[in-house]
N, C-alpha and C positions, 0 to 999 in steps of 0.2 A: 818682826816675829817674836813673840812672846815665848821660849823655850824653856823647859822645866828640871833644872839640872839633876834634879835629883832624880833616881832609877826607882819606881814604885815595881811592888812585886804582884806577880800573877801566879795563880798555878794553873789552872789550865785557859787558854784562851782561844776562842774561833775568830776567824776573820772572815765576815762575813754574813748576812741575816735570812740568805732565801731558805727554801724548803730542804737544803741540807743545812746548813749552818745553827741556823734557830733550834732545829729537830738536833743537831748535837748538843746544842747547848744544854737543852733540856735533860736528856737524858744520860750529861757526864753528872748534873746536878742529883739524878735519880740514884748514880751511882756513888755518889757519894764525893764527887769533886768539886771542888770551888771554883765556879767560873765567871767568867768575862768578855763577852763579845763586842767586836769591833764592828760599825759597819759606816759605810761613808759616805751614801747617800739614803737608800728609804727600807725601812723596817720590812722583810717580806722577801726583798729582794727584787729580781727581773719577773721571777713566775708569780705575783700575787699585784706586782704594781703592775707591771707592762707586757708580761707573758699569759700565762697559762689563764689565768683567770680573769680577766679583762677580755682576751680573745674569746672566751665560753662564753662569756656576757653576751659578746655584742652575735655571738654564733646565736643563741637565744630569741635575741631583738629580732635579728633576721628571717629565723623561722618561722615567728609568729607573725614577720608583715607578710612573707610569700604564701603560708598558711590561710592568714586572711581573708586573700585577694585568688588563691586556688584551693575551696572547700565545695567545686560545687557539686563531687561527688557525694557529698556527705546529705546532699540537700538543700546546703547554707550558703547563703548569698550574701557577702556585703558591701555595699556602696559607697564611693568617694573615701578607701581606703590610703590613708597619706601615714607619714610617720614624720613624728619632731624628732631630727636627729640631737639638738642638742638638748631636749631631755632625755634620749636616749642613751646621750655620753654624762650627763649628771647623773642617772641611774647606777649606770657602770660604775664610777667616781667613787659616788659617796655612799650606795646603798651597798656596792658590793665590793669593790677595793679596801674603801675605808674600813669598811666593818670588818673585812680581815685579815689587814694588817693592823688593825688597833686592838684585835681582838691577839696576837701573835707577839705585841708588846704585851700585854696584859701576862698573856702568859711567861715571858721572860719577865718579868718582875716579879711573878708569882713565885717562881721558883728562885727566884731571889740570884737571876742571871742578873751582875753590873752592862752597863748597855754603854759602851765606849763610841764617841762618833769622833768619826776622821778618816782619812787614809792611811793603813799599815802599811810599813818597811822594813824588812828584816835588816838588823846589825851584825848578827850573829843568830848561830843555832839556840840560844836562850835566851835573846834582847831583841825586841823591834820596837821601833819609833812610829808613833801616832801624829800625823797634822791634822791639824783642822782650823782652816784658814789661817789665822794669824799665830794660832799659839799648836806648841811641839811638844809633845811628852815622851819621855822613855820608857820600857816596863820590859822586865824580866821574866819570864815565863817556865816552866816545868813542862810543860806539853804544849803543841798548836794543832790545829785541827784548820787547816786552811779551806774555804768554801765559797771563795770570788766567783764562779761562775763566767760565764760569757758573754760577749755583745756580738754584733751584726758584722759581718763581713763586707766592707766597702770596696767594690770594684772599680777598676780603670774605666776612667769617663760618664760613671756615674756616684760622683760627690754629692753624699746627703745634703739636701738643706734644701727648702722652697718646694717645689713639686717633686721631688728627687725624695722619695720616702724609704727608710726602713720601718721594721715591723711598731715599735713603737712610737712611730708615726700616724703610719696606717691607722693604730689602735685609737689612737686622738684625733683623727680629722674631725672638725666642726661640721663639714658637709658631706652629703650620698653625692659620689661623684657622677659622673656621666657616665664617665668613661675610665676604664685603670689599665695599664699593662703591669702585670704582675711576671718579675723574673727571678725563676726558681721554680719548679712545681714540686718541689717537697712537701714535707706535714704543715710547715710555716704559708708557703707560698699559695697552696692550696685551701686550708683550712680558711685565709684570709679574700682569697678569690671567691668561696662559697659563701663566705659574710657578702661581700658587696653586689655577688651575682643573685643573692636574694633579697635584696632590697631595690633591685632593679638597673645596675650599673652594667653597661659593656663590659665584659672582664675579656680581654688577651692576655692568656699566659704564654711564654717562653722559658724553653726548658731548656736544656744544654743535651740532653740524655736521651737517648731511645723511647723515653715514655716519663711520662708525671711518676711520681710516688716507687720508684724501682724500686724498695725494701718490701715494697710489697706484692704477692700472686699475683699474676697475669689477669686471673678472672674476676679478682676482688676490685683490680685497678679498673678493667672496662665496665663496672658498675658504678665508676664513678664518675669515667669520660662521658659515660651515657646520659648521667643526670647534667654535669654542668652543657653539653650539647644541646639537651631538652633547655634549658635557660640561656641559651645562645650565645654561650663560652667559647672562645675557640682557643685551638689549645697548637700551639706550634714546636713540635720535637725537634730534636736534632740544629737547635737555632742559639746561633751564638751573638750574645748580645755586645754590639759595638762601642755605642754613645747613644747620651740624651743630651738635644738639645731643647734648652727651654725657652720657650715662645710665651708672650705675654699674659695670656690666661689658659696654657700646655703646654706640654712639655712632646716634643719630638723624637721615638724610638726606633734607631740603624740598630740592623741586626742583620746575619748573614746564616742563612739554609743554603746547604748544598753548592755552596760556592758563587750562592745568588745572594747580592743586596737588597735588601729590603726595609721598610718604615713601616711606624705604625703612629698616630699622634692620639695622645688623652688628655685629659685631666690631671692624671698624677701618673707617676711608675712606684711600685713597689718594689727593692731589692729585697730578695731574701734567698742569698747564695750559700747561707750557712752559716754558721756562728763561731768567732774565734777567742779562745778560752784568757783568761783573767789571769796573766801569770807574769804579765811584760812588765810590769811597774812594782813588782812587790822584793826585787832585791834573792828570789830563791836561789838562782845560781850562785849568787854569790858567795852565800851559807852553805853551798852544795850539796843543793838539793837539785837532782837529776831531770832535766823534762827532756823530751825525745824531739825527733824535727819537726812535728805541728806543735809545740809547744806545750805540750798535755804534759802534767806530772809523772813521772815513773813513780809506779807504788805496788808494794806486796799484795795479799790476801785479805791484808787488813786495816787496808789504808795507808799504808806507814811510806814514809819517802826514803831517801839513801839517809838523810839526817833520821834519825828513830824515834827522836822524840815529836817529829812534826808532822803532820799529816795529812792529807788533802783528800776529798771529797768531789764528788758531782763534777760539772761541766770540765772541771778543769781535768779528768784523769781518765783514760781509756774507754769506749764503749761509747753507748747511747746517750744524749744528753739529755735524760727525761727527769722530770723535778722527784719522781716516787723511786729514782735509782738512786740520785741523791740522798733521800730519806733514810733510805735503807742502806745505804753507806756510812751514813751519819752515824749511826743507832751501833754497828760497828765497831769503828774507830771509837766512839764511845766507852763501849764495852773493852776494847783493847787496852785503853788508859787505863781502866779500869780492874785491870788485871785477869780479865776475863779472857777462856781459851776460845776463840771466836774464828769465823775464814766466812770470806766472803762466796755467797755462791748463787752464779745468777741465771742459776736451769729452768726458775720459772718468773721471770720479769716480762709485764705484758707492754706490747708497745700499741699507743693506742692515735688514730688521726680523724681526729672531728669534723669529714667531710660528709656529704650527702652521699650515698648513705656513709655511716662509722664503719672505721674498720680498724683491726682488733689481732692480736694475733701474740702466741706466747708459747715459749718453751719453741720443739723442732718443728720448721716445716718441711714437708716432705722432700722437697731438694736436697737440707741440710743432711736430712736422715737418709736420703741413698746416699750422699756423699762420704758420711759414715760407716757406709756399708751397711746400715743398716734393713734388716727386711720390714718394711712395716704395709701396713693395712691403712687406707683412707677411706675415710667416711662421711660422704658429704649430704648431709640433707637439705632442702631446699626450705626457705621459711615460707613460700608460698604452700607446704603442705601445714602450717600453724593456723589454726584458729584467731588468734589475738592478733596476728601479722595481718589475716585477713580483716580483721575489726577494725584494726587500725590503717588500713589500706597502705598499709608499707611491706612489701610481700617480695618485694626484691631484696637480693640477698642471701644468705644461706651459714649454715654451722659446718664446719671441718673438723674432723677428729685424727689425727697421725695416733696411730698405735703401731706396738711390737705386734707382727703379725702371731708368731708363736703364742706370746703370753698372753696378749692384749693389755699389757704394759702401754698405758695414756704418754705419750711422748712430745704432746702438745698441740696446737688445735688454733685455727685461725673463725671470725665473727665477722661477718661483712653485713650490714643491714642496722633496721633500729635496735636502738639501745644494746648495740655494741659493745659498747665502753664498759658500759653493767656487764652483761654476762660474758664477757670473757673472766671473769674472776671466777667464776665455776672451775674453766678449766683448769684456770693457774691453781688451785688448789689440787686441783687431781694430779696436774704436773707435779707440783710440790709434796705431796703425802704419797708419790708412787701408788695412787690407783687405777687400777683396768678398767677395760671398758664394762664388765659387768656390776663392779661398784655403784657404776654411775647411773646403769639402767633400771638397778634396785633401789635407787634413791625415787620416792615419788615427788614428785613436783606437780606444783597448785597450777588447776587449770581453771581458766584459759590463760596461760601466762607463756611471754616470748622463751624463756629458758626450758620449757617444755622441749624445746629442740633438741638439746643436751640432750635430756633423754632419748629422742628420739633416731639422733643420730649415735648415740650409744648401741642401741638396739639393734642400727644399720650394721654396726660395726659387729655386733654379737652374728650378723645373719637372721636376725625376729623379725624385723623391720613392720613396725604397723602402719605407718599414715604414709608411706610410700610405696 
């Protein structure tokens, strides 16, 4: 090993390149810091290589073979409907990977971010040591902004490797399997089941829990069992999964319901039990820096760890592991370095899952808000009363609105249905700007257009109500 004796100086440094780390980097440069990011495997991170946007890809691909092959409501008929999956994964690769992770270097050299490769160790609160493969450097630092993120949670007797998949597995198969058992029916577990059950695969999921997606309403979830049911999903709760045994072209899944054993055999199994955070190898305790017993960073308001100069971000620290809470952590701690009076605050953060249909949801839901004692008002209108819903023959689903019943103070609002993902950002805005429900009803929105709901379950909420 080639090691660098001498200690180069840094002032502010990230560890780390996904959608928090890069977005810090950027914006201490905005502020006026000199930086340097480390990262030790690929530009982008987990959400841009193997996460977030690789999965939208192939959610995409999907849509449009099930689309296809069931239009014949629309009138449209078409024949000897197949898909090249491995153009499919060159697609994903290099038209939409590449292009945005090369596009997220670009931008770190723009701004004139040094791009450090290796693995970071902390020596101390103002030194860590960089490898990369043979040769070792040291650097001293003024600030860190730590943003390693997470991997896959490997369970007992299901060791990744061969038919044995985690999600960045899944995301790279060569081939549409036949057959998958997927365990987990979380955002990961499911959003990856609706990929394979639309290109035409067996999908078995196994859930451990009372029901698939439990972060989310009762009525938004059974829109969803509904659709994978219609594509002949089957979906098994309360099932704790045992072993895989692999057989020569399958793999073999024990699993135990109710104190009954039982098998399932595929093609592949997918784990996706949940993801555990990036904090085991980087030497933080030892600098004393505080994590709690999942391993997650302890951090103030403003990112800042028990050392004050170092900081941590995204997957690795309290809360939801979503890449745009990351962002907006980043942006933060940033600002913090940078002498700016900043608090983090996350009353309107939407959490969004790309199943058939989306579903969408931000600021309180009604549980949360009687659990607060709160009085509030629900207002749900149905998208089968939308015009555009009905054009588009996606008519399942519906808009929520939670307000203060008094004020009619928006207190946040759940999206089940098409293009979900889009408008719930209506809400999060109303969440965010503290407006009522008659802001919203005053707002005209372009018709025939799906956010037309908004309004419309605004108006519910006023008592006007027109298309219901």
């Amino acid at each position: 090993m080639v090691v660098g004796n001498l200690v180069l100086q840094l002032e502010t440094v990230v560890i780390g390149s996904g959608p928090g780390g890069y977005v810090a980097a950027i914006r201490a440069v905005q502020l006026g810091k000199k930086v340097a990011i480390i990262e030790r495997e690929f530009i982008g991170g987990v959400c841009l290589n193997v996460g977030c946007i690789p999965s939208k890809a192939l959610i995409s691909a999907g849509h449009r073979y099930y689309q296809a092959k069931n239009s014949e409501t629309f009138g449209v008929s078409v024949d000897n409907v197949h898909i090249d999956f491995a153009k499919t994964q060159d697609w994903k690769n290099n038209k939409v990977v590449k292009t945005l992770t090369s596009g997220v270097e670009m931008l770190l050299k723009k701004n004139k971010v040094e791009i450090i490769k290796g693995e970071a160790y902390f020596n101390s609160d103002n030194e860590l040591r960089v490898i990369n493969g043979d040769e070792a450097q040291s650097y001293s630092f003024k600030h860190a902004i730590v943003a390693t993120g997470s991997r896959p949670i490997e369970i007992k007797g299901f060791r990744f490797g061969g038919r044995i998949l985690d999600s960045t597995g899944a995301l790279n198969l060569s081939e549409v399997p036949k057959s998958l058992v997927v365990i987990g029916g979380g955002y990961i577990g499911t959003e990856l089941a609706g990929v394979f059950a639309n290109l035409g695969t067996k999908i078995t999921i196994l859930e451990g829990l009372p029901s698939i997606l439990s972060n989310y309403d009762s009525d938004m979830i059974k829109l969803v069992e509904n659709n994978f049911k219609k594509k002949g999903v089957d979906i098994v709760t309360n099932a704790m999964a045992k072993e895989a045994t692999k057989q020569e072209d399958s793999v073999r899944v024990s699993y135990e319901v109710d104190g009954e054993e039982k098998a399932v055999e595929a093609d592949y199994v997918l784990v996706t039990v949940g993801r555990r955070p990036n904090t085991d190898d980087l030497g933080l305790e030892s600098v004393g820096v505080k994590l709690d017993e999942k391993g997650l960073v302890v951090v103030d308001e403003q990112g800042r760890t028990s050392q004050k100069n170092i900081f941590a971000i995204g997957d690795i620290v309290p809360g939801l592991a979503l890449a745009h809470k990351a962002s907006y952590e980043a942006k933060i701690a940033a600002a913090a370095i940078a002498g700016q009076k900043v608090a983090i605050d996350y009353v309107a953060i939407p959490a969004i899952c790309f199943t058939d249909p989306e579903l969408a949801t931000v600021g309180l839901t009604e549980k949360e808000a009687k659990e607060q004692k709160i009085d509030v008002k629900v207002s749900k209108f149905p998208l089968g009363g939308n015009g555009r819903a009905i054009s588009l023959d996606q008519t399942e689903g519906f808009i929520r609105l939670i307000s203060e019943k008094e004020s009619g103070l928006i207190l946040g609002g759940q999206v089940a249905g098409a293009s979900a993902s889009d408008i719930i950002s209506e809400i999060a805005v109303a969440v965010e700007a503290r407006m009522n429900v008659e802001d919203l009803a005053l707002i005209i929105h372009a018709h025939p257009t799906l956010s037309e709901t908004i309004m419309d379950a605004s108006e519910l909420a006023l008592g006007y109500p027109i298309h219901i």
